[in-house]
C-alpha positions in Angstrom: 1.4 -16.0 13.1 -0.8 -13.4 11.6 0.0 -11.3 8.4 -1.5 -7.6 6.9 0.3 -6.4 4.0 -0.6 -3.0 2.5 -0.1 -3.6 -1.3 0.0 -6.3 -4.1 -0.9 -6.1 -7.4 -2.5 -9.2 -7.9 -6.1 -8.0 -9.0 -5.1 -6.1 -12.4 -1.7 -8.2 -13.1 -3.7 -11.5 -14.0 -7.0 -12.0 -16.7 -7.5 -15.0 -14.3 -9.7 -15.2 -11.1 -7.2 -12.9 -8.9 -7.6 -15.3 -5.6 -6.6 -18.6 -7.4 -4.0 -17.7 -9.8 -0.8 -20.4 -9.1 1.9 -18.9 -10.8 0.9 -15.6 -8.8 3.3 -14.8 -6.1 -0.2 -13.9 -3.8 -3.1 -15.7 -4.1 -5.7 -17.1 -1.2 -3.9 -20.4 -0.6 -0.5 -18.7 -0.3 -2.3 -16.2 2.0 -4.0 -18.5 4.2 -1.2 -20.5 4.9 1.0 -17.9 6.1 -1.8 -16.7 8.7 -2.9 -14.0 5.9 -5.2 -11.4 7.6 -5.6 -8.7 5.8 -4.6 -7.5 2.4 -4.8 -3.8 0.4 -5.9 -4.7 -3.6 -4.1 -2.1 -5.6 -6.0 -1.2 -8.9 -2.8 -0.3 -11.0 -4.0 1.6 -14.3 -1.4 0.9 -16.7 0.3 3.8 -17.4 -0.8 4.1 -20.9 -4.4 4.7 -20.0 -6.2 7.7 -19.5 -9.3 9.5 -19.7 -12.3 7.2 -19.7 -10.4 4.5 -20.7 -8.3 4.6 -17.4 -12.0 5.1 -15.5 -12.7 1.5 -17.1 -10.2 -0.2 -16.4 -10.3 0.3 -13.0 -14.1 0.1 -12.8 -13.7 -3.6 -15.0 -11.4 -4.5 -12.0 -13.7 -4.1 -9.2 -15.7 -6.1 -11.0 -13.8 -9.0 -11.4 -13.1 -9.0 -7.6 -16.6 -9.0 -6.5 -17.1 -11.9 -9.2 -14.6 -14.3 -7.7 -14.3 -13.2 -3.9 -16.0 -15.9 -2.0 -17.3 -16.5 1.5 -13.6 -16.3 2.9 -13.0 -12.8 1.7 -14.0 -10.0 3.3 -14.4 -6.4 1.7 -13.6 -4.0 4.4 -15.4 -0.7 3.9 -15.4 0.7 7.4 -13.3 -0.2 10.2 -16.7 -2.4 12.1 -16.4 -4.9 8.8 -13.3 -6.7 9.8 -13.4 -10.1 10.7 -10.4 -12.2 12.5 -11.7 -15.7 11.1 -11.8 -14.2 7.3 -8.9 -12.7 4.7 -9.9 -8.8 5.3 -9.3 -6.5 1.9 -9.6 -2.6 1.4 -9.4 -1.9 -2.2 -7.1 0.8 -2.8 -6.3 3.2 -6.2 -3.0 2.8 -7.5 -2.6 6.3 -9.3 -5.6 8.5 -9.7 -5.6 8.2 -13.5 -9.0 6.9 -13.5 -10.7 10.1 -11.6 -9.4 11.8 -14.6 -10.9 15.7 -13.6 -14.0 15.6 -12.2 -14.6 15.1 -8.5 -17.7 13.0 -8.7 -15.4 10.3 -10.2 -13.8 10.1 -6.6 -17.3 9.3 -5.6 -18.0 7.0 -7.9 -15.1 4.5 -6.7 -15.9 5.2 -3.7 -19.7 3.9 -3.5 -18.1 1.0 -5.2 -16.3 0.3 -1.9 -12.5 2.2 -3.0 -10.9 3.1 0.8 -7.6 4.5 -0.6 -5.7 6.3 -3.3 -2.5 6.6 -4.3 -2.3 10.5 -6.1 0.1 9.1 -8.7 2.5 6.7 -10.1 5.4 7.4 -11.3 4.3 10.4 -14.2 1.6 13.1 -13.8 -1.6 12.7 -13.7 -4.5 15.4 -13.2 -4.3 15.0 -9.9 -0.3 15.1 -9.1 3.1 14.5 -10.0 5.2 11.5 -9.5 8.9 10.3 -8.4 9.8 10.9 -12.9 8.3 14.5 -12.9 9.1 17.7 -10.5 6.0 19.6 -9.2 3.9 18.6 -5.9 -0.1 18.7 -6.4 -2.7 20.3 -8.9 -5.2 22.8 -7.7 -7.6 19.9 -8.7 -5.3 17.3 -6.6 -5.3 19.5 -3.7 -9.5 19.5 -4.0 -9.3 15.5 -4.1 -7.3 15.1 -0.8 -9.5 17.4 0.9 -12.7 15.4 -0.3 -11.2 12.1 0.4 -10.5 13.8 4.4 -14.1 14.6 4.2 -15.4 11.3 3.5 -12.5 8.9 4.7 -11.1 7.8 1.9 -7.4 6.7 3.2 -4.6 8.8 1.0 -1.4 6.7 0.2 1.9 9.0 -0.5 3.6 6.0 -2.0 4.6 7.7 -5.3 4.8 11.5 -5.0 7.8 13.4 -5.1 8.8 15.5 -2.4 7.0 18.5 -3.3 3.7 16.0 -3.2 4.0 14.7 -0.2 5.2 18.2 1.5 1.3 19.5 -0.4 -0.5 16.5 1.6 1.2 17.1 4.9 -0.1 20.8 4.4 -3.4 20.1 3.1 -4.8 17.3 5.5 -4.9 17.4 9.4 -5.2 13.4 9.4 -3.3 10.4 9.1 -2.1 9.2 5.8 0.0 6.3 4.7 3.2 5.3 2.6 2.0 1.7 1.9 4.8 0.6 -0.4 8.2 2.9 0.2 11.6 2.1 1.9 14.2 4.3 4.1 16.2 6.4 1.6 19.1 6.7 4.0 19.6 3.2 3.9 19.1 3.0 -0.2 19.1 6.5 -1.9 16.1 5.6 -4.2 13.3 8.2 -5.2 10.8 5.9 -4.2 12.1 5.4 -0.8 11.2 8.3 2.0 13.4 10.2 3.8 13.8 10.4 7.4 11.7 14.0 7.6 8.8 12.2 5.6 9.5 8.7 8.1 9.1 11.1 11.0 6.1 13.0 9.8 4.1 9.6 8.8 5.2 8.6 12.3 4.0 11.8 14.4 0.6 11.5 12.4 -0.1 7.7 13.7 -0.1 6.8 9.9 1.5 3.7 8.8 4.3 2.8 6.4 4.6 -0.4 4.7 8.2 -2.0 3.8 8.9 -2.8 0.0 10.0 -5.8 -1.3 11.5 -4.7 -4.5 14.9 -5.1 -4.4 16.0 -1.8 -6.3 14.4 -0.1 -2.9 16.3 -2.7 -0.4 19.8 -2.2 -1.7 21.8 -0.2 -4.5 23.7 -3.3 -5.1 22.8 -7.4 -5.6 19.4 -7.2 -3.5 19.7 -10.1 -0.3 17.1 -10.4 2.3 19.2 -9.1 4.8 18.5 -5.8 3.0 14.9 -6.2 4.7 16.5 -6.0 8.1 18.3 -3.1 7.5 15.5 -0.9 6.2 13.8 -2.5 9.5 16.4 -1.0 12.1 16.8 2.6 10.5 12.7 2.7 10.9 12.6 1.6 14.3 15.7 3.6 15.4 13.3 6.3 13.9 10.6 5.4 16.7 8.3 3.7 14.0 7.4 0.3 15.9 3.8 1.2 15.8 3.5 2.7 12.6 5.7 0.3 10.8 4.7 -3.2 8.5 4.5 -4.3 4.9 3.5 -3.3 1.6 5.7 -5.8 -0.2 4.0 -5.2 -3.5 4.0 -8.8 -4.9 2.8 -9.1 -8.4 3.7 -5.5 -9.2 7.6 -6.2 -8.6 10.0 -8.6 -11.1 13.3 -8.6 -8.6 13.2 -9.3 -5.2 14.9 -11.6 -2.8 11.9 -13.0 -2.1 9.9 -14.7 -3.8 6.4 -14.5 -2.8 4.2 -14.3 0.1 4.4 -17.5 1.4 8.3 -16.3 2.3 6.4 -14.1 5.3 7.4 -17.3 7.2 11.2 -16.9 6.9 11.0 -13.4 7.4 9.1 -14.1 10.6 12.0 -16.0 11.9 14.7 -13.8 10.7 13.1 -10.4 12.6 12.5 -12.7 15.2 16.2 -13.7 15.4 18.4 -11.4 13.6 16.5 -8.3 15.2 15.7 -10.1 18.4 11.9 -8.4 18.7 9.6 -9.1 20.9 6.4 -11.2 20.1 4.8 -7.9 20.9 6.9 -6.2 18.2 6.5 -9.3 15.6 2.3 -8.3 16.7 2.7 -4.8 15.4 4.8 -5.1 12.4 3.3 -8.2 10.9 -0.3 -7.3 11.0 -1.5 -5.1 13.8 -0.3 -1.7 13.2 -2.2 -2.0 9.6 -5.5 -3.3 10.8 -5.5 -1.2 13.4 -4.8 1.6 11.7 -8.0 0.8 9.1 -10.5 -0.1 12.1 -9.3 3.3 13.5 -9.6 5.2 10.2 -12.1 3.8 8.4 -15.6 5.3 9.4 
């Protein structure tokens, strides 16, 4: 069993070393022992920061994973750096806060080895609107996804509103990824996607990655049967090789599950409650995400 998983929060939710944090529902140990391959680090600037304080923050965080990463962790920066024997990690903005309005910002994070963005959380930002607020992209926003096409920096959709993601699917001829969002048919959440967006992420090769939080599995008591469900409506939707897991551990407080080392159970339950192939169980648990970096990533 191997696992990729396209977003925790780990790095910016603990003052501790990131990797060996107990209480932490992902941390090295945890990862290893569930077959952990690969992982996207969210920087998540708290939402109260801005300006050059936001650009701190994150820069303060990059730091403190290059000063505890050790000889088992691998920081992917082009799709030739990953290594099967090693815990792979792309570091990843989590809202573009911290590029507040100047362009060379985006350079910046990205000579300090940033391979994605998320435009936005939840509010507006220079760059975008969120889920909370109504517009898509900025005239500046729609500047930043071109540049990040131009030098391969991955764009994450996780976040926008409509409007947001209909400005990136007009902007950008290239793959981009939802690495945290549920099927909104199934649960009728704003941060889910609908089936248009499922289909468009699909016919680009991009990837989506399922959520753990329950709020986005269910409207109701959250169960991990829930999982399952959002599962099926994506594969009906012809997603088996776009499709994985961005189960957002550390950055969520409800879920049915309750941290990574619960990859095992969930393992068994597509496995039996699905009935997938081991070629399916391939692509879902880790291949469609790495290979979707090694492809990418240039």
């Amino acid at each position: 069993m191997k696992v990729a998983d396209a977003h925790c929060d780990t790095l910016t939710k603990f003052n501790s070393n990131p990797f060996l944090t107990h209480e932490a529902h992902w941390n090295q140990s945890k990862f290893n022992a569930v077959g952990g391959l690969f992982q996207i680090f969210a920087i998540f600037t708290l939402p109260e920061l801005s300006g050059s304080e936001a650009t701190s923050y994150a820069f303060k965080h990059i730091g403190v994973f290059n000063r505890y990463k050790d000889e088992q962790i691998k920081h992917i920066k082009t799709g030739s750096d990953f290594e099967d024997d090693k815990i792979n990690i792309v570091l990843s903005l989590e809202g573009a806060a911290p590029i507040q309005r100047d362009i060379n910002n985006l350079y910046a994070f990205y000579n300090a080895g940033v391979r994605a963005m998320g435009l936005t959380w939840n509010h507006r930002n220079f760059l975008a609107d969120g889920v909370d607020e109504e517009f898509g992209l900025t005239h500046f926003g729609k500047e930043v996804v071109l540049e990040m096409e131009k030098i391969g920096m991955i764009v994450d959709v996780s976040h926008l509103n409509v409007n947001g993601f209909n400005d990136v699917a007009t902007i950008t001829k290239l793959a981009f990824i939802a690495s945290h969002s549920n099927a909104r048919a199934i649960t009728n959440h704003p941060r889910n996607l609908y089936d248009e967006q499922i289909i468009e992420i699909r016919n680009r090769g991009g990837f989506i990655g399922l959520n753990f939080y329950a709020p986005f599995l269910s409207d109701g008591l959250a169960e991990k049967n829930d999982l399952l469900r959002h599962t099926e409506h994506f594969l009906k939707l012809g997603c088996e090789d776009v499709l994985g897991f961005g189960a957002d551990f550390d950055g969520i407080d409800q879920s049915p599950f309750a941290d990574v080392m619960d990859y095992i159970e969930i393992y068994d339950l597509f496995k039996q409650e699905l009935k997938l192939s081991e070629e399916q169980l391939e692509k879902i648990f880790w291949k469609n995400l790495t290979n979707f970096f090694k492809r990418e990533l240039r």
